[in-house]
gemmi code that builds the backbone of each chain (N, CA, C; Angstrom):
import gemmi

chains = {
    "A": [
        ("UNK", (110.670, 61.847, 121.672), (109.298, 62.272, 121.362), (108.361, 61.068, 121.302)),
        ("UNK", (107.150, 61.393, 121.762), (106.490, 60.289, 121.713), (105.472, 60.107, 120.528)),
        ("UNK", (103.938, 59.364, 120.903), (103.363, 59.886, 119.455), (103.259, 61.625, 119.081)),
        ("UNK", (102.653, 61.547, 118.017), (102.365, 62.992, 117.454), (101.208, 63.305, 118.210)),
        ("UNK", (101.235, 64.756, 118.627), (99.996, 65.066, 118.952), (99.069, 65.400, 118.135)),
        ("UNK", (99.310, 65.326, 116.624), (98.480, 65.688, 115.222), (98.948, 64.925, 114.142)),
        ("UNK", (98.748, 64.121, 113.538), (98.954, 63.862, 112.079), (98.538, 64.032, 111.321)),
        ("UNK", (98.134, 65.081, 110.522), (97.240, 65.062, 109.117), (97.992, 65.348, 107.936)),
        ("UNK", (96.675, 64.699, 107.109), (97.594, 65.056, 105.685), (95.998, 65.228, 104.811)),
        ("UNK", (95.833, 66.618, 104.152), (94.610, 67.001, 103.438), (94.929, 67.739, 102.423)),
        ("UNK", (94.231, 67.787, 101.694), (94.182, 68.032, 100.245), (94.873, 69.998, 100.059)),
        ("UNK", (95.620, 70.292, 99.695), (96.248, 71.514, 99.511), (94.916, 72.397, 99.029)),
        ("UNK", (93.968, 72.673, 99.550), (92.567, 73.959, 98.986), (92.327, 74.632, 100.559)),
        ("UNK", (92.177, 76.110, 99.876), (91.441, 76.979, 100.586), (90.241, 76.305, 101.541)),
        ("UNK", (89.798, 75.313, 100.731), (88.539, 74.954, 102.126), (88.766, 73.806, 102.781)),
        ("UNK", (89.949, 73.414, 102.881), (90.259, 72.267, 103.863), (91.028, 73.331, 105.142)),
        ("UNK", (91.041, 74.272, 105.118), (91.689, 75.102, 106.212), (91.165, 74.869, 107.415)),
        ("UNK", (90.147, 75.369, 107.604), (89.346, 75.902, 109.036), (88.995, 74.314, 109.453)),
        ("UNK", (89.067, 72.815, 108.549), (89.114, 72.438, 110.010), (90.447, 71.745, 110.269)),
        ("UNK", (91.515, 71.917, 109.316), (92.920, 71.940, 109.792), (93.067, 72.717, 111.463)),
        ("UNK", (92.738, 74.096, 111.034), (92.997, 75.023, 112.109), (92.333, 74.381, 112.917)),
        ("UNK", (91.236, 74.250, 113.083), (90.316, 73.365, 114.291), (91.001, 72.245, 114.682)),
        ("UNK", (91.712, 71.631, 114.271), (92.424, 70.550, 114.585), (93.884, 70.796, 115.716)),
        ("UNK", (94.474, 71.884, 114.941), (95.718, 72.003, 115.197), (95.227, 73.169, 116.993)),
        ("UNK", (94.076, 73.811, 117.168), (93.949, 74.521, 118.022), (93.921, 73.678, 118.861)),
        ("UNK", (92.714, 72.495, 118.991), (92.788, 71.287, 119.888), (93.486, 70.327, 120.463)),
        ("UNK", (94.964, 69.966, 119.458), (96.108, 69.659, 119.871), (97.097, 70.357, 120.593)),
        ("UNK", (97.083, 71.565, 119.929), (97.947, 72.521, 120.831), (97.455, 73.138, 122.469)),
        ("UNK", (95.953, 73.253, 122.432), (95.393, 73.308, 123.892), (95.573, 72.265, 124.900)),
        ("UNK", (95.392, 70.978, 124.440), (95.750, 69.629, 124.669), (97.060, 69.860, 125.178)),
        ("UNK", (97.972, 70.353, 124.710), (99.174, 69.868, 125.223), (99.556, 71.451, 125.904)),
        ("UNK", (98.729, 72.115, 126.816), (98.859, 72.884, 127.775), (98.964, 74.422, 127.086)),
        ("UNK", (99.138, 74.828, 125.819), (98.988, 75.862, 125.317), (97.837, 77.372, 125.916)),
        ("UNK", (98.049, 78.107, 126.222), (97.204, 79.290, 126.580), (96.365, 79.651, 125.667)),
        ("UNK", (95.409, 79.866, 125.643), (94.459, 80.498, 124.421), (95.052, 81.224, 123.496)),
        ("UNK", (96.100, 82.559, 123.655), (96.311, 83.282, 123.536), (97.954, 82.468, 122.394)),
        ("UNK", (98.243, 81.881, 123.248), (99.347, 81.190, 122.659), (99.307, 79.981, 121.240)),
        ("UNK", (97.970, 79.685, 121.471), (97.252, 78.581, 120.409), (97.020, 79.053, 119.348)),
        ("UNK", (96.252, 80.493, 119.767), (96.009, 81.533, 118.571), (96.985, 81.420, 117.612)),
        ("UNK", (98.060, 82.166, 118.197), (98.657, 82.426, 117.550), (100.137, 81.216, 116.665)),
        ("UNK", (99.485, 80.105, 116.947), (100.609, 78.745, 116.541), (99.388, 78.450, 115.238)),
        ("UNK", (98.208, 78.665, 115.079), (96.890, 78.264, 114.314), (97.187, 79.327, 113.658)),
        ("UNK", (97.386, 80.560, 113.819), (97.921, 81.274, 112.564), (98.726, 80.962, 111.972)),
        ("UNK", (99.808, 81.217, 112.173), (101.734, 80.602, 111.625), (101.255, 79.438, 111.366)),
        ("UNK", (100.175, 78.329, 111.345), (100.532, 76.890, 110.447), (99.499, 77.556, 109.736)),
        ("UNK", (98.489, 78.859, 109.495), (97.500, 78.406, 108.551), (98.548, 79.308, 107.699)),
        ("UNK", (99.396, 80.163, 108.237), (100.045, 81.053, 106.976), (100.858, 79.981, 106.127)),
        ("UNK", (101.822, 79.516, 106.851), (103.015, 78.037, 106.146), (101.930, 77.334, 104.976)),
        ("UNK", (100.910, 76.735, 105.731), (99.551, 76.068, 104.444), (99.194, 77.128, 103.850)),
        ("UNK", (98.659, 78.197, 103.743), (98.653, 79.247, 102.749), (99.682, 79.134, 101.907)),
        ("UNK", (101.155, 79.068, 102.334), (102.052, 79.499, 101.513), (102.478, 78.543, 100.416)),
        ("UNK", (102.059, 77.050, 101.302), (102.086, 75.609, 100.089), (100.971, 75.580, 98.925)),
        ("UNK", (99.562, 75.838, 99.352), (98.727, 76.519, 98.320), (99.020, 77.447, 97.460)),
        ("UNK", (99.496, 78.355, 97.811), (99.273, 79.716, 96.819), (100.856, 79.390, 95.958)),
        ("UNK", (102.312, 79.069, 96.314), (103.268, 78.913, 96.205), (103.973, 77.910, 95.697)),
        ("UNK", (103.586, 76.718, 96.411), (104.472, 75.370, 96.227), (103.807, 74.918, 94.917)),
        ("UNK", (102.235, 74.939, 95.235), (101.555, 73.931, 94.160), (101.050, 75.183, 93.389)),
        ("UNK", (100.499, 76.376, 93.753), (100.170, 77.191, 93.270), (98.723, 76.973, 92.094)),
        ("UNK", (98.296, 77.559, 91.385), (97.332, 77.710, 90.481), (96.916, 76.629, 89.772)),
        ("UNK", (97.531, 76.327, 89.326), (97.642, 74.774, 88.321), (98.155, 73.469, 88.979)),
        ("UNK", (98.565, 73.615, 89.953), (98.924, 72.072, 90.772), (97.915, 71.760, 91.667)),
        ("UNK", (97.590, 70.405, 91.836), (96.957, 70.001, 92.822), (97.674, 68.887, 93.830)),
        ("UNK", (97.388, 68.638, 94.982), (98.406, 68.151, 95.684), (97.420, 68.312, 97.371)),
        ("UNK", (98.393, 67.187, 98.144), (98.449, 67.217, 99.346), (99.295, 67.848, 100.471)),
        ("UNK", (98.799, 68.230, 102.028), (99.757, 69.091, 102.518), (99.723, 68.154, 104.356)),
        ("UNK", (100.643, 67.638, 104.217), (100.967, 66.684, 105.426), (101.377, 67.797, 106.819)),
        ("UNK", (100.976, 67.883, 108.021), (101.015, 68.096, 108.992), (101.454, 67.589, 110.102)),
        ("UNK", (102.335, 67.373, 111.134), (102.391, 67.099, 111.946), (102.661, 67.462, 113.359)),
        ("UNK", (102.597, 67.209, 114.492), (102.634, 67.844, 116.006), (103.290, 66.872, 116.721)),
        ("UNK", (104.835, 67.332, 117.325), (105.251, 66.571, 118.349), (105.547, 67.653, 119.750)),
        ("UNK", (105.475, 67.086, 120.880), (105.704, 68.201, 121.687), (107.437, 66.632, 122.269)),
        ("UNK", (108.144, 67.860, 122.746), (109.596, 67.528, 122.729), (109.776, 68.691, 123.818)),
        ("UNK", (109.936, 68.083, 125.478), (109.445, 68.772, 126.457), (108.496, 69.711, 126.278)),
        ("UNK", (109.546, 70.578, 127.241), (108.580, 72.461, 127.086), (109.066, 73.095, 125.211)),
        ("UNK", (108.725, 71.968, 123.955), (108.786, 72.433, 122.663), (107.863, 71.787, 122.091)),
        ("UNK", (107.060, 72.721, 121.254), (106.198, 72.031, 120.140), (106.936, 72.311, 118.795)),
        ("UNK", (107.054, 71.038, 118.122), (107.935, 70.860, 116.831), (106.575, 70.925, 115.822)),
        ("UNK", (106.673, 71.494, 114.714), (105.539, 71.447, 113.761), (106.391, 71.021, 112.197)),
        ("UNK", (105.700, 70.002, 111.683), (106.389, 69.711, 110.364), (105.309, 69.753, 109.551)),
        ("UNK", (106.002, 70.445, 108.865), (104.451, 70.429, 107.262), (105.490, 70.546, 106.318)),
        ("UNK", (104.720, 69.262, 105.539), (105.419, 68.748, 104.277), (104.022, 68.502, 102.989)),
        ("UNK", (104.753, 69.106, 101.983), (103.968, 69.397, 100.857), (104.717, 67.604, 99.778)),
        ("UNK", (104.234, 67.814, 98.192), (104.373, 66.869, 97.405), (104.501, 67.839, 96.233)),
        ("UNK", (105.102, 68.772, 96.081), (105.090, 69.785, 95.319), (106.310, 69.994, 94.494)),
        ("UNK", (106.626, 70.373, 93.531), (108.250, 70.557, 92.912), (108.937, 71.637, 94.281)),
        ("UNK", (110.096, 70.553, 94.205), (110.810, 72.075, 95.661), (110.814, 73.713, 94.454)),
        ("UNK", (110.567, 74.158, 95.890), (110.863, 75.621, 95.915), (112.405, 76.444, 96.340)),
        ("UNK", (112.308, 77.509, 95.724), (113.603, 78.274, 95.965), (113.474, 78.982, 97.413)),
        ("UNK", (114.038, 77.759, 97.943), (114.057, 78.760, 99.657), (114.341, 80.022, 99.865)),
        ("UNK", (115.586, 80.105, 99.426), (116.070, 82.055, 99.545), (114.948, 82.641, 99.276)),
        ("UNK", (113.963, 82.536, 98.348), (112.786, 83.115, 97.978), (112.105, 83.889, 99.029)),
        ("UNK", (112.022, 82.554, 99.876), (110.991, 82.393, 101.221), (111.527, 84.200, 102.285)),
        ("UNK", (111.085, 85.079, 102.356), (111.740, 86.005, 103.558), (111.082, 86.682, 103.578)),
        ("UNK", (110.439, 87.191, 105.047), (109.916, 88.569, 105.386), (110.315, 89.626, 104.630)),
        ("UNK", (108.933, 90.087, 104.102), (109.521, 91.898, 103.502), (109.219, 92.783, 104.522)),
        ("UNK", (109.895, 93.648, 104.342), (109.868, 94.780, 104.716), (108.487, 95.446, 105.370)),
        ("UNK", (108.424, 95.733, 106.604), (107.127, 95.654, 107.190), (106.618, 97.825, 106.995)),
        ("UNK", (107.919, 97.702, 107.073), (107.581, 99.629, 106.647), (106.816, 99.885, 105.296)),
        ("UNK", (107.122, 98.949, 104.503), (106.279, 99.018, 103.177), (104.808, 98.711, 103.347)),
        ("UNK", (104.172, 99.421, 103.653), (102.404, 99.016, 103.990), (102.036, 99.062, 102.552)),
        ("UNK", (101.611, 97.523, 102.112), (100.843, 97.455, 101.183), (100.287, 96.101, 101.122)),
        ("UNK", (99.357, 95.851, 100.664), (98.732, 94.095, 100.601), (99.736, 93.067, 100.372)),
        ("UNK", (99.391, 92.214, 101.046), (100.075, 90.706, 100.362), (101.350, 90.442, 101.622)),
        ("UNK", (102.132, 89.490, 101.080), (103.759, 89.132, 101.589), (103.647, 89.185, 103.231)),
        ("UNK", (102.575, 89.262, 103.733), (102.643, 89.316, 105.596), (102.787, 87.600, 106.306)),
        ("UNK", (102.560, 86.759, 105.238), (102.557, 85.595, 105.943), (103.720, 85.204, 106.700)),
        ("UNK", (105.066, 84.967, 105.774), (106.291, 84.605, 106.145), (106.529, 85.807, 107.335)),
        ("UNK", (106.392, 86.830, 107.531), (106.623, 87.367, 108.607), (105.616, 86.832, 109.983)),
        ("UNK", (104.646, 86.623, 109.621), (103.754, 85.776, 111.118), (104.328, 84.635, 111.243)),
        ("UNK", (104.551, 83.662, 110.204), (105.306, 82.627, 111.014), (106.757, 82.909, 112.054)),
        ("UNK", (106.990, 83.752, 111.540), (108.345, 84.312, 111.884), (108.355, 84.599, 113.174)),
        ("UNK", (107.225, 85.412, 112.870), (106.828, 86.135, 114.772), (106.415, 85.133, 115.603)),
        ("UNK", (105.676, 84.629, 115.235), (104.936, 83.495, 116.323), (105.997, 81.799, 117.105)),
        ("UNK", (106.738, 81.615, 115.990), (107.490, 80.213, 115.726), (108.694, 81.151, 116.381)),
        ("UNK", (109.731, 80.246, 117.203), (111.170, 80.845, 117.531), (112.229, 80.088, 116.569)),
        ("UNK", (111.854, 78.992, 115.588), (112.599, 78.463, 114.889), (111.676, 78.536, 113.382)),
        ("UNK", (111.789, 78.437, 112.097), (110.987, 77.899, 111.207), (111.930, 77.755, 109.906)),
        ("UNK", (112.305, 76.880, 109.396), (113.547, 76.745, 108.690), (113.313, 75.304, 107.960)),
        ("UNK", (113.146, 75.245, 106.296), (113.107, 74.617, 105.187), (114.023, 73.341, 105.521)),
        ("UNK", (113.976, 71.869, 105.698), (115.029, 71.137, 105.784), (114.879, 69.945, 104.568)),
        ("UNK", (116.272, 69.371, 104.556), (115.601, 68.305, 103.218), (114.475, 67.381, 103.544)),
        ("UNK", (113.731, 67.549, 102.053), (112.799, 66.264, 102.478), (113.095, 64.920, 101.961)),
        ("UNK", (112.510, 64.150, 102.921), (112.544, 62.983, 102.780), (112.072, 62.854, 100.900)),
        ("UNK", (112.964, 61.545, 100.559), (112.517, 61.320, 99.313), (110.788, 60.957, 98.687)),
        ("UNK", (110.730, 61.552, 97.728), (108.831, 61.614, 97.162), (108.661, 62.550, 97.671)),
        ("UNK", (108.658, 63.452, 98.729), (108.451, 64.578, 99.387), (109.071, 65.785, 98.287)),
        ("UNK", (108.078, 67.283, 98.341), (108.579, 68.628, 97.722), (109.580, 69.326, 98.776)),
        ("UNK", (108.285, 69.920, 99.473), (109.619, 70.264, 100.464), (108.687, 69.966, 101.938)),
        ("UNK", (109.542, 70.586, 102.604), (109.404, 70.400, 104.207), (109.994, 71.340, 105.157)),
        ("UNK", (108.701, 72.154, 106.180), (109.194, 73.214, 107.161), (109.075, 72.972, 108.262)),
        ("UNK", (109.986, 72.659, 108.992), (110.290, 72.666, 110.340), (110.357, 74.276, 111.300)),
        ("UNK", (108.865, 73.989, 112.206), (108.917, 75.205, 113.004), (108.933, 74.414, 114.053)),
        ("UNK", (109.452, 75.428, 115.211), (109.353, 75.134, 116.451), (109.248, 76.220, 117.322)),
        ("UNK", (108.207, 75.937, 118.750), (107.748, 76.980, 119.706), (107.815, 76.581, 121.046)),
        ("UNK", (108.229, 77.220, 122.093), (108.684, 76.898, 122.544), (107.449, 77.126, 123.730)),
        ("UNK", (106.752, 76.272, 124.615), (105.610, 76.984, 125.041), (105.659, 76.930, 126.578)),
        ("UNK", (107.148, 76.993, 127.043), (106.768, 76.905, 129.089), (108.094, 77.851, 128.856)),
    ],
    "B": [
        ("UNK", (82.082, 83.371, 107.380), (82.157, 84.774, 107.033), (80.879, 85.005, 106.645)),
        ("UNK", (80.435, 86.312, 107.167), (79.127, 86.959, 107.226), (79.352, 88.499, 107.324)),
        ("UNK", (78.840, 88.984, 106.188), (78.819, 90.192, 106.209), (77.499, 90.828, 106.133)),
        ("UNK", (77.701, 92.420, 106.347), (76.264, 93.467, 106.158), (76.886, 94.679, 106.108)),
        ("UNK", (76.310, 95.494, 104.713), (76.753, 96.484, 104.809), (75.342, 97.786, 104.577)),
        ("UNK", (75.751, 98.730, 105.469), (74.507, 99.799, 105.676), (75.151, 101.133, 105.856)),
        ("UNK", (73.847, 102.149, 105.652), (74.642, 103.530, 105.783), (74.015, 103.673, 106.870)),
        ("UNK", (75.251, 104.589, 107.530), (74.925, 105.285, 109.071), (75.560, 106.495, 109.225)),
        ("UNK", (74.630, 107.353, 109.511), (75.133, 108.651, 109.524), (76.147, 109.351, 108.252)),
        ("UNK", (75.651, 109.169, 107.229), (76.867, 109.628, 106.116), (77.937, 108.253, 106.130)),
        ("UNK", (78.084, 107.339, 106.673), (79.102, 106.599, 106.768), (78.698, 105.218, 105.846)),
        ("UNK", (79.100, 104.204, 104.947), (79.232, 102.799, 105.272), (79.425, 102.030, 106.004)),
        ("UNK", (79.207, 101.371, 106.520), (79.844, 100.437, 108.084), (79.461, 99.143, 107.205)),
        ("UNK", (80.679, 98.757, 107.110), (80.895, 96.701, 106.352), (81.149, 96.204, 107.688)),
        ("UNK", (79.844, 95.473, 107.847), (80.171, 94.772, 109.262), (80.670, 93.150, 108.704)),
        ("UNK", (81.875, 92.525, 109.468), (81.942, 91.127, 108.938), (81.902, 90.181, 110.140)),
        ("UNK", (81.336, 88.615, 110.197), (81.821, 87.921, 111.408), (82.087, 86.796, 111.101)),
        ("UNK", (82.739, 86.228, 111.851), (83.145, 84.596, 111.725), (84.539, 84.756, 111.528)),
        ("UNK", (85.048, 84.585, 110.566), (86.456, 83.711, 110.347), (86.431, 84.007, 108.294)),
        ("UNK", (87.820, 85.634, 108.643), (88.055, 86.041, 107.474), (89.427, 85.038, 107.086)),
        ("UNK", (89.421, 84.278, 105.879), (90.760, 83.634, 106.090), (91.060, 83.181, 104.196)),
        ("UNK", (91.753, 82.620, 103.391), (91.585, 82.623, 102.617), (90.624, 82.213, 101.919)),
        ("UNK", (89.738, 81.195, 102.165), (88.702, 81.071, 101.665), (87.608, 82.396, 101.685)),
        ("UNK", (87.259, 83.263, 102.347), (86.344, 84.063, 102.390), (86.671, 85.281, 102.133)),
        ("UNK", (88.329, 85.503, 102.087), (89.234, 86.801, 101.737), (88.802, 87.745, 100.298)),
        ("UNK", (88.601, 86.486, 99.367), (88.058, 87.519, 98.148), (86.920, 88.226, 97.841)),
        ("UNK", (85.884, 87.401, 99.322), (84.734, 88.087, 99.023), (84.667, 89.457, 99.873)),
        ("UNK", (85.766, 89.698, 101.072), (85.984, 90.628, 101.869), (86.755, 91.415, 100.834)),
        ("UNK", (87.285, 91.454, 100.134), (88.086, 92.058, 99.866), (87.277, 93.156, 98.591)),
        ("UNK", (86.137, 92.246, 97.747), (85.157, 92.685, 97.010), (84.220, 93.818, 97.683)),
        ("UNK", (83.813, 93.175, 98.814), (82.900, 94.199, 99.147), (83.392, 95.874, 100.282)),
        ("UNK", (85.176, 95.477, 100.402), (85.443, 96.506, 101.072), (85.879, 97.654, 99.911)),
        ("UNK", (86.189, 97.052, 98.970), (86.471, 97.874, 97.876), (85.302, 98.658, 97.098)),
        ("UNK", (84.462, 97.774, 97.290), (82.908, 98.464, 96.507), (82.522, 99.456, 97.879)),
        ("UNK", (82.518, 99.520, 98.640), (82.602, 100.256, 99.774), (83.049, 101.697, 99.572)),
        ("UNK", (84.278, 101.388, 99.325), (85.281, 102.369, 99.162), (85.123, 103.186, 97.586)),
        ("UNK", (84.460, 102.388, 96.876), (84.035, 103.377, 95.442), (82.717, 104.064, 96.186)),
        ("UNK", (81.869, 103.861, 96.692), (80.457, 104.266, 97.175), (80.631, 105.215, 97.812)),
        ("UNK", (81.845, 105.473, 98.558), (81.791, 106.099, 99.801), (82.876, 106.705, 100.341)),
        ("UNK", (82.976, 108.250, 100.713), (84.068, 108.834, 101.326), (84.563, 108.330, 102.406)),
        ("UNK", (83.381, 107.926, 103.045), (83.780, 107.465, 104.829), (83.618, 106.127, 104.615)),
        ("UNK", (84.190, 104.996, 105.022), (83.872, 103.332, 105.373), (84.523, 103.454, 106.779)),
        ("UNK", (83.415, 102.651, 107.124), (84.039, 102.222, 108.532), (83.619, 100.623, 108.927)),
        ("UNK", (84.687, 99.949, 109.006), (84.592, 98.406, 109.247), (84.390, 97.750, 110.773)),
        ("UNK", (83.388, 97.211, 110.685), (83.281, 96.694, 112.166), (83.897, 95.350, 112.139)),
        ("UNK", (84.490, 94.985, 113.137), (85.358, 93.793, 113.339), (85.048, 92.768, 114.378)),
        ("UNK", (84.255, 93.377, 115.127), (83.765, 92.845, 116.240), (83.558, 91.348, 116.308)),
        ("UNK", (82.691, 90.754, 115.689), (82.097, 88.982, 115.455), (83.690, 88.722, 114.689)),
        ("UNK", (84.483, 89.126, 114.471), (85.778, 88.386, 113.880), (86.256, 87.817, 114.453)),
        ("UNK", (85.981, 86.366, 114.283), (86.880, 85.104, 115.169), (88.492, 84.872, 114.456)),
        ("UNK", (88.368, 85.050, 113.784), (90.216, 84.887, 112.830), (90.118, 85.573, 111.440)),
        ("UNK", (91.227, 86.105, 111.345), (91.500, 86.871, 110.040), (92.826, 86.571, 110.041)),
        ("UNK", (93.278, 86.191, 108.431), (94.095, 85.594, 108.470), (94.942, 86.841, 107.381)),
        ("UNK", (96.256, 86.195, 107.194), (97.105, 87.508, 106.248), (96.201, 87.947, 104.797)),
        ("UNK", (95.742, 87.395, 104.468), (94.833, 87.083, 103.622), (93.758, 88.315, 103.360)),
        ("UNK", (92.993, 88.544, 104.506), (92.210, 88.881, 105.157), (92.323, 90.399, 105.786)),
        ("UNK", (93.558, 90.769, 105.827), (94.468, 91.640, 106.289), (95.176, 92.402, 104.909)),
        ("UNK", (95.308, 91.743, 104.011), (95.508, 92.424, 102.639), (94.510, 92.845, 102.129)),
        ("UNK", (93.323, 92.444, 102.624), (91.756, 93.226, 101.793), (91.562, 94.060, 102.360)),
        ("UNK", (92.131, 94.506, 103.870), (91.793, 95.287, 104.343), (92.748, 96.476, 104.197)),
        ("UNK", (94.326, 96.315, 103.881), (95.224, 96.986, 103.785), (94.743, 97.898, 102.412)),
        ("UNK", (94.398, 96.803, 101.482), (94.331, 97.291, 99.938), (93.060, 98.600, 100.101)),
        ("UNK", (91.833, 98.219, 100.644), (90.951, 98.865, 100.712), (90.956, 100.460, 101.386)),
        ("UNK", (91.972, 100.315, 102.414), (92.244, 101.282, 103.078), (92.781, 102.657, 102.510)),
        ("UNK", (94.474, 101.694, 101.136), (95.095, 102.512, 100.441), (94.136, 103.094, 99.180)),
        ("UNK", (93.102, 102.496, 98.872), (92.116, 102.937, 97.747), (91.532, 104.239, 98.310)),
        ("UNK", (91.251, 104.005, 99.642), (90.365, 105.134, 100.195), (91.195, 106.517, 100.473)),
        ("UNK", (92.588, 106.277, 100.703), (93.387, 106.964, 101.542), (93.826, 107.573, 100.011)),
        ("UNK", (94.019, 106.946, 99.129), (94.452, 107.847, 97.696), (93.320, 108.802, 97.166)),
        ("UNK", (92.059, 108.069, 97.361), (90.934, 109.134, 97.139), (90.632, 110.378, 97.603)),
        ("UNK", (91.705, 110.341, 98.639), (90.773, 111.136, 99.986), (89.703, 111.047, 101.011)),
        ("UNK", (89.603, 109.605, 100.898), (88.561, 108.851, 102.149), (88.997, 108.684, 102.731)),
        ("UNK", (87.856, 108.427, 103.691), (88.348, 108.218, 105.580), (88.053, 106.661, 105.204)),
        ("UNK", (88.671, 105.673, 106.056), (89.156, 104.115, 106.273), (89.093, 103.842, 107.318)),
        ("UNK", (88.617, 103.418, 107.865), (88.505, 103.184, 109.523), (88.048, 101.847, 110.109)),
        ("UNK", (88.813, 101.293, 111.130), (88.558, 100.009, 111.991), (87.747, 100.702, 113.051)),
        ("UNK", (86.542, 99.617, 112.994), (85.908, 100.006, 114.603), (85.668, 98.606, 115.532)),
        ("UNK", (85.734, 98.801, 116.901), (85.473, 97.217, 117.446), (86.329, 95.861, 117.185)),
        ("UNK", (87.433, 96.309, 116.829), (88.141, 95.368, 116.319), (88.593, 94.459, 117.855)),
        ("UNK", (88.108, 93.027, 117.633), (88.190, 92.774, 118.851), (89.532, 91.607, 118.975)),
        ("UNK", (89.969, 91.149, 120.148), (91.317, 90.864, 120.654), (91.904, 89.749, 119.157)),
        ("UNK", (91.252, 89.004, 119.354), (91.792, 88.047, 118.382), (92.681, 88.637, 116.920)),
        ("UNK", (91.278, 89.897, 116.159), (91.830, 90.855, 115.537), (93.603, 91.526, 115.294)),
        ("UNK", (93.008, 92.371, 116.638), (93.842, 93.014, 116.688), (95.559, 92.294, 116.899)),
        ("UNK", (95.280, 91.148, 117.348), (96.593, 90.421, 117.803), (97.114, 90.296, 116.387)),
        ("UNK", (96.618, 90.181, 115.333), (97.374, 89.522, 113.912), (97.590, 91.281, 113.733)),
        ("UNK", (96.643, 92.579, 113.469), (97.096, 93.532, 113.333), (98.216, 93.873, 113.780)),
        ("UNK", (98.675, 93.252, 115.266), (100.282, 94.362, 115.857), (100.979, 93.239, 115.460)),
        ("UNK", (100.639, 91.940, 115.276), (101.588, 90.946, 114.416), (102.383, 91.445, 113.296)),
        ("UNK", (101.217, 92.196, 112.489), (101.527, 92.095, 111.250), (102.136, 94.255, 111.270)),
        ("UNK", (102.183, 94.184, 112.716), (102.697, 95.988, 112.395), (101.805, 97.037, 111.873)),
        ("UNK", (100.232, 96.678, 111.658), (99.380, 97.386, 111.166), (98.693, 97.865, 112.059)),
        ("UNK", (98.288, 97.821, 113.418), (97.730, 98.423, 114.076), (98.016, 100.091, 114.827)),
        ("UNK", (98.993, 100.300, 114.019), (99.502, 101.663, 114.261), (99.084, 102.506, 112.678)),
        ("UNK", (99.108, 101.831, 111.509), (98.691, 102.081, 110.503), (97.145, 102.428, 110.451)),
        ("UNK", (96.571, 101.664, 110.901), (94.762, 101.953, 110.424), (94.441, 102.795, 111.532)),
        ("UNK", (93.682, 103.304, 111.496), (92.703, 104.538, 112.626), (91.906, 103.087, 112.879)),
        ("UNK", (91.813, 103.009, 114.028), (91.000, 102.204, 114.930), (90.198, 102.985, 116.112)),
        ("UNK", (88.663, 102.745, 115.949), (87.679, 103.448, 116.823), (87.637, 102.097, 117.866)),
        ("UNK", (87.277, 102.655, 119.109), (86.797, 101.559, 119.878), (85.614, 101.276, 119.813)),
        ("UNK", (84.904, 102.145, 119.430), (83.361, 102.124, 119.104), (83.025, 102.593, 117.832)),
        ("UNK", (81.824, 101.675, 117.103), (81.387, 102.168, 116.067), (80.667, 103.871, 115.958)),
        ("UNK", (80.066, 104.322, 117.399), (79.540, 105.448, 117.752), (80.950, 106.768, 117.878)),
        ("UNK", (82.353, 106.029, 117.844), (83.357, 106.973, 118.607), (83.533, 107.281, 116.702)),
        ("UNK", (83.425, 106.463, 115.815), (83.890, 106.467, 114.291), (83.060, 107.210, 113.417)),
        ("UNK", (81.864, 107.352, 113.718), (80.715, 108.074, 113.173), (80.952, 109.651, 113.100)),
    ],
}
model = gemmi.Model(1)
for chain_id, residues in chains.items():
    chain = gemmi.Chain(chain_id)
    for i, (resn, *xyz) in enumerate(residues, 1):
        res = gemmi.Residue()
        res.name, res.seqid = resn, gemmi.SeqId(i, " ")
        for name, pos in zip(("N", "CA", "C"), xyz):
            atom = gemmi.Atom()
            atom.name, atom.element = name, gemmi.Element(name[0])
            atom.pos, atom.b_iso = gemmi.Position(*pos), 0.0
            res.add_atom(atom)
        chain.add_residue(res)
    model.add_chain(chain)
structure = gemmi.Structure()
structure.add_model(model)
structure.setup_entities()
């Protein structure tokens, strides 16, 4: 892999999002992505950052949420790493989509969109860390 | 996020545009619900929606089941591609009544 096609690291709030997403759309177009396909990789990282906000650091924590973009051939690798007390992975799982009711849809969009997305250790000082990957040719 | 909400024909229509996502989710989520106390019929235009995020998609889920327990009509109109792509994402686009037109929802 060569450099990253994204490095960021911004403050874990609701309003550092949109220009995360703006960021991550421009890298991923950059590296040959379809409109259609960008969309939907800018969702699945804004849900994963949703899920370090609302989850990792939650209500009372404040904290940073590190980003990164490598493309690894026809694969885009996405790492987002929080500074947060780890979390109980098993936690982490799609519910039940027959149950129509608010909330819990995130972990299922990453799911859909990403062909890999799976919790690995983090590096030390690090909370945790999610490794997705998509596969885009 | 930009909203307007007006009566048309017996109906509410909460029109929203820009980019529903967590930051702007609670205020969507406020005014689809006050909607839904006001009014038998709501009908949401989606059209100017550049991204809606899960977030965004729970104000709309929640609002729907408020209406649907009342006995209100809930309705997507114009919901345009970007939209709808997180809707069959998220398995909801078989769930909500979706008009193609705000005139087909009226």
């Amino acid at each position: 892999m060569g450099a990253p096609l994204l490095d960021l690291r911004f403050p874990a709030r609701a309003t550092e999002l949109k220009p995360a997403r703006h960021a991550v759309k421009e890298a991923v177009r950059g590296a040959g992505c379809s409109e259609a396909v960008a969309r939907d990789i800018v969702l699945a990282l804004d849900e994963a950052c949703q899920n370090v906000i609302r989850y990792a650091y939650g209500p009372e924590r404040a904290g940073d949420i590190g980003l990164t973009i490598e493309q690894a051939g026809d694969q885009l690798v996405f790492v987002l790493t929080d500074w947060a007390p780890p979390i109980d992975r098993e936690s982490v799982q799609p519910r039940d989509l027959d149950d129509v009711r608010p909330g819990g849809l995130g972990t299922h969009l990453i799911r859909e969109v990403m062909d890999q997305a799976d919790f690995v250790d983090p590096p030390s000082g690090c909370g945790n860390v999610l490794r997705m990957v998509r596969q885009i040719a | 996020m930009e909203h307007t909400v007006r009566e048309e024909s017996g109906a509410l229509v909460a029109c929203f545009t820009g980019e529903i996502d967590l930051e702007h989710s609670p205020t969507a989520r406020k005014v689809l619900l006050d909607c839904v106390d006001k009014s038998s019929k709501v009908l949401v235009d989606l059209s100017g929606v550049e991204y809606i995020d899960s977030s965004g998609v729970a104000s709309l889920v929640e609002a729907f089941q408020k209406a649907k327990k009342s006995g209100g009509e809930f309705a997507l109109v114009s919901v345009n591609d970007a939209a709808l792509r997180v809707l069959e994402l998220a398995r909801l686009d078989k769930v909500f009544t979706i008009h193609a037109t705000l005139a087909e929802g009226l």
